[in-house]
N, C-alpha and C positions, 0 to 999 in steps of 0.2 A: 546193806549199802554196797552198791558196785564198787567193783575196782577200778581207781581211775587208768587210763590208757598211761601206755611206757612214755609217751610222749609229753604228758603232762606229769607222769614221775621221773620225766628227766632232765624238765625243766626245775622241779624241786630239787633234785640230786646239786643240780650246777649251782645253784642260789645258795645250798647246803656247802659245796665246797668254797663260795665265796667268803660267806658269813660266818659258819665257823671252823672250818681252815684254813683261812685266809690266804686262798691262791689266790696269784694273779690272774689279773683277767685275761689274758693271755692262755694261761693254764686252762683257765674255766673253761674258754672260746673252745680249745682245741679237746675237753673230754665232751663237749657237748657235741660238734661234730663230729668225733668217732661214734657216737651212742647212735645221733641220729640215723648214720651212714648205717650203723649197725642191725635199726630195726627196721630200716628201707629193703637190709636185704630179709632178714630172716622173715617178714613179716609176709604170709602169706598172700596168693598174686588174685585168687579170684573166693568171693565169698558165695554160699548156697544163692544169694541172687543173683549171682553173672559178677561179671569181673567191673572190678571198682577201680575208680581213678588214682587213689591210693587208700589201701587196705589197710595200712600203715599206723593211721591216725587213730585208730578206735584198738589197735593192737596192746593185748594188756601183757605183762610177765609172766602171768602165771600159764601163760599160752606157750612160754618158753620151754625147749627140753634142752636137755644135753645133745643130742643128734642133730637138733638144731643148731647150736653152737658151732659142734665140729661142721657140718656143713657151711655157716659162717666162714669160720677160717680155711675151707677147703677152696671157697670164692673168692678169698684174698690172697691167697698163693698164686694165682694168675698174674697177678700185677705188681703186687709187693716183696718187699723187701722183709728178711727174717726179722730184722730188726723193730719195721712197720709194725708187722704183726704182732707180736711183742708186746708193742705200746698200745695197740689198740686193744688186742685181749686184755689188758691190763686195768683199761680205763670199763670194760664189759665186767672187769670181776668187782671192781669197785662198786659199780652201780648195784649187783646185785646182793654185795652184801651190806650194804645201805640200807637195800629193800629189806633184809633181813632182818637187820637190828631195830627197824623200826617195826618190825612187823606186818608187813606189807605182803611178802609171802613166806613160806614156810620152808622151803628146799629151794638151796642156791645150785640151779643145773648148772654152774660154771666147776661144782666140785668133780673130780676126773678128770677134765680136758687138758692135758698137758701143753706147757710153753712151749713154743717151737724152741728148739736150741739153736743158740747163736754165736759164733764168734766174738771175741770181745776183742775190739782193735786197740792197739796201742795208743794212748792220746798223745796227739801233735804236741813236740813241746821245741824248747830252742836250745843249746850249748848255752853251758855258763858264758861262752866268749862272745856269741852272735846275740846273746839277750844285751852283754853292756854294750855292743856293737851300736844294737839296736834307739839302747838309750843315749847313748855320747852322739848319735849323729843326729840330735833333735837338736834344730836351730835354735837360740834360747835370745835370741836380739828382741824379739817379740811378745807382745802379750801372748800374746797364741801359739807362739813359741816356748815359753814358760809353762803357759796352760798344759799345754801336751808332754813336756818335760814329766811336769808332774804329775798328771793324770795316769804316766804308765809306769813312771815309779814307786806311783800308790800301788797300782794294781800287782806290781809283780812284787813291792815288797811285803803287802798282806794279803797276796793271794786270793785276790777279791773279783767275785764277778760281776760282770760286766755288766749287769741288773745294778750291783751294791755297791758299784762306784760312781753308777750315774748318780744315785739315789743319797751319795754322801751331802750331807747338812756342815754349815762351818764349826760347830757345835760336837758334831758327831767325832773331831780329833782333837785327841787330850797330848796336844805337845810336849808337855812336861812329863807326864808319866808315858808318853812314845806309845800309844792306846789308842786303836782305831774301831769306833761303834759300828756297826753295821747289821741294817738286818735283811736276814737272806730268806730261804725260800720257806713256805709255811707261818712266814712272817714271823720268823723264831731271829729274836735277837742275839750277835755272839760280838764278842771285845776281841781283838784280838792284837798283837803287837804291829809296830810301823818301825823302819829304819829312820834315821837321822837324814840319810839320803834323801830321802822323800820328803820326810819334812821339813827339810831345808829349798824343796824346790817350792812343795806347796804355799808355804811363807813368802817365797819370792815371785812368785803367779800372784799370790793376791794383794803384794806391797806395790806392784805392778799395775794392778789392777785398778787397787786403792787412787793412784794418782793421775789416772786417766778417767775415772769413772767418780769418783769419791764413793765409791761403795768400800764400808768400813768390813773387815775381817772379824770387828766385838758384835758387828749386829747378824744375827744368826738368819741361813740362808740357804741356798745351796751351794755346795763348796766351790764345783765346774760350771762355769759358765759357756753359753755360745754368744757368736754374735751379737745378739738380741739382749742381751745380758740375762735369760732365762736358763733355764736346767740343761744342760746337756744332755742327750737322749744317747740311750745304748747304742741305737744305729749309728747315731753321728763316731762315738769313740770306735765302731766298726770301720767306718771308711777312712776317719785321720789313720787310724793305722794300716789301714791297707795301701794309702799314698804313703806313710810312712818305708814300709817294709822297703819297697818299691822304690825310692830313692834309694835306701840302705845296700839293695843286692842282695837281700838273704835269698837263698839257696829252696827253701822249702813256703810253701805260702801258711798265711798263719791268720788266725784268728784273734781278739781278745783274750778267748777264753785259752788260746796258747799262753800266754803270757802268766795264766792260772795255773795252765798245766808245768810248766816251767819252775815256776814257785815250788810246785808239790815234789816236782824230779829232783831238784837241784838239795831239797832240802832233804829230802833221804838220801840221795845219795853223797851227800855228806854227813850221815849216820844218825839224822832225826830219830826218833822212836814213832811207828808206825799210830798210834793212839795219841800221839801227841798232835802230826800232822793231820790226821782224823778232823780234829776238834778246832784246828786254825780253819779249817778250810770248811768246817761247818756240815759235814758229812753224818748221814743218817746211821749208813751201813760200813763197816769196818770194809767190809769188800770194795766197796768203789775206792776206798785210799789207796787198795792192793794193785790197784793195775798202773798205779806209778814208781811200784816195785821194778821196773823191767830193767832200768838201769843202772840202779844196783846190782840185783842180778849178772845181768852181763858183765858187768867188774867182776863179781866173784868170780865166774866161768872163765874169764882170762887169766885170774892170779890163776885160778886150780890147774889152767893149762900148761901156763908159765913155769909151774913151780912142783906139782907133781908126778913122779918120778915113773908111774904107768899113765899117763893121760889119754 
């Protein structure tokens, strides 16, 4: 039985991380576009009959080497960013050990090729003074003033992304026991706590809501509403806040997922335990908690300046 082409094993690949890893499609979208991009380049330009429209399509894996690869990433270092590359090796090493587990081929030539090294940047976060800055100058006269009150004092009090806030259900907060459902990436579900803060805005967004709309808070839904009274979508919470910020005068520009990153600072640096904050924020690898260590850090480095007597 022939090998089917990479292109028809990378159409399975993507249907495989829909179905049983339950990426977003979004996710899917964007490994099936590097793979593609990937065997447009490696895939040889002209075959024993003269040169084909695209060579590509009948290109199987096991045609793949390692020298291929590296040549791969030697044509994205033209154009790309370390970081790029990175992700898209990443999404090549996936697919081929997919191939492997299923048996599809036998030697993963992705073994050897090292990651480019990359810098890892600091993530954008806010001051504890410019986050309530940022909260206290939400107009709250309004439904949509409320809305927005508490849409980013959910976020910043359970460190939630900006995926798992749009995606909140009225159902998914347990008021009483201050327990916010959510489920994040890999469609792996986590509990995590909520402030009284928040929940006291959320309750007054939707008692608000309740008496302009009669949409009741007992019948389950989605928590944020737009306009249209439908789901509010990630992008939308992208641009209130970016008109937000922008009224406020904050100093640096910021994202949602600042607002995550904020969360994570504010909470070590007032002496969280590193594995605790890990597991609020829903994190895979202990290391990605690590790079909100920086501000801590920097405290230590000024007491040890401050206070030791060779510094």
């Amino acid at each position: 039985m022939a090998m089917p082409s990479c292109k028809t094993l990378i159409h399975e690949f993507c249907e495989f991380l829909s179905s049983e890893k339950g990426y977003s499609n979004n996710t899917r979208r964007g490994y099936y576009h590097d793979l593609m991009e990937f065997v447009a380049i490696v895939a040889p330009k002209e075959c024993p009959e003269g040169p084909q429209p695209d060579n590509s399509a009948a290109f199987r894996p096991d045609q793949i080497s390692s020298i291929m690869i590296r040549g791969y990433l030697a044509a994205l270092h033209r154009k790309n960013k370390k970081s790029t590359i990175a992700r898209k090796l990443s999404a090549v090493r996936s697919f081929f050990k997919y191939l492997v587990k299923h048996g599809v081929i036998q030697i993963d030539p992705t073994c050897g090729v090292l990651t480019p090294r990359q810098a890892k940047p600091i993530p954008v976060y806010l001051s504890v003074d410019d986050t309530f800055r940022l909260l206290d100058a939400i107009e709250t006269d309004t439904l949509f003033g409320k809305r927005n009150r508490a849409l980013f004092e959910t976020m910043y009090s359970a460190g939630l992304r900006v995926s798992e806030l749009a995606g909140l259900n009225i159902q998914d907060i347990d008021t009483d026991g201050r327990i916010v459902r959510t489920v994040g990436k890999g469609n792996k579900e986590r509990r995590v706590p909520i402030g009284r803060q928040a929940l006291t805005w959320v309750a007054a967004y939707r008692e608000h809501l309740f008496r302009e709309s009669g949409i009741s808070i007992n019948k389950d839904g989605p928590l944020f509403l737009n306009k249209n009274r439908t789901r509010l979508s990630g992008r939308s919470i992208g641009r209130i806040l970016d008109k937000m910020a922008l009224q406020c005068g904050l100093s640096v520009p910021i994202s949602p997922h600042a607002l995550r990153h904020s969360f994570a600072t504010h909470m070590l640096d007032a002496g969280a335990d590193l594995k605790v904050v890990q597991e609020l924020l829903g994190h895979q690898s202990l290391s990605t908690t690590q790079r909100y260590t920086h501000v801590s850090i920097s405290r230590l480095m000024e007491a040890y300046d401050n206070a030791h007597p060779r510094k």
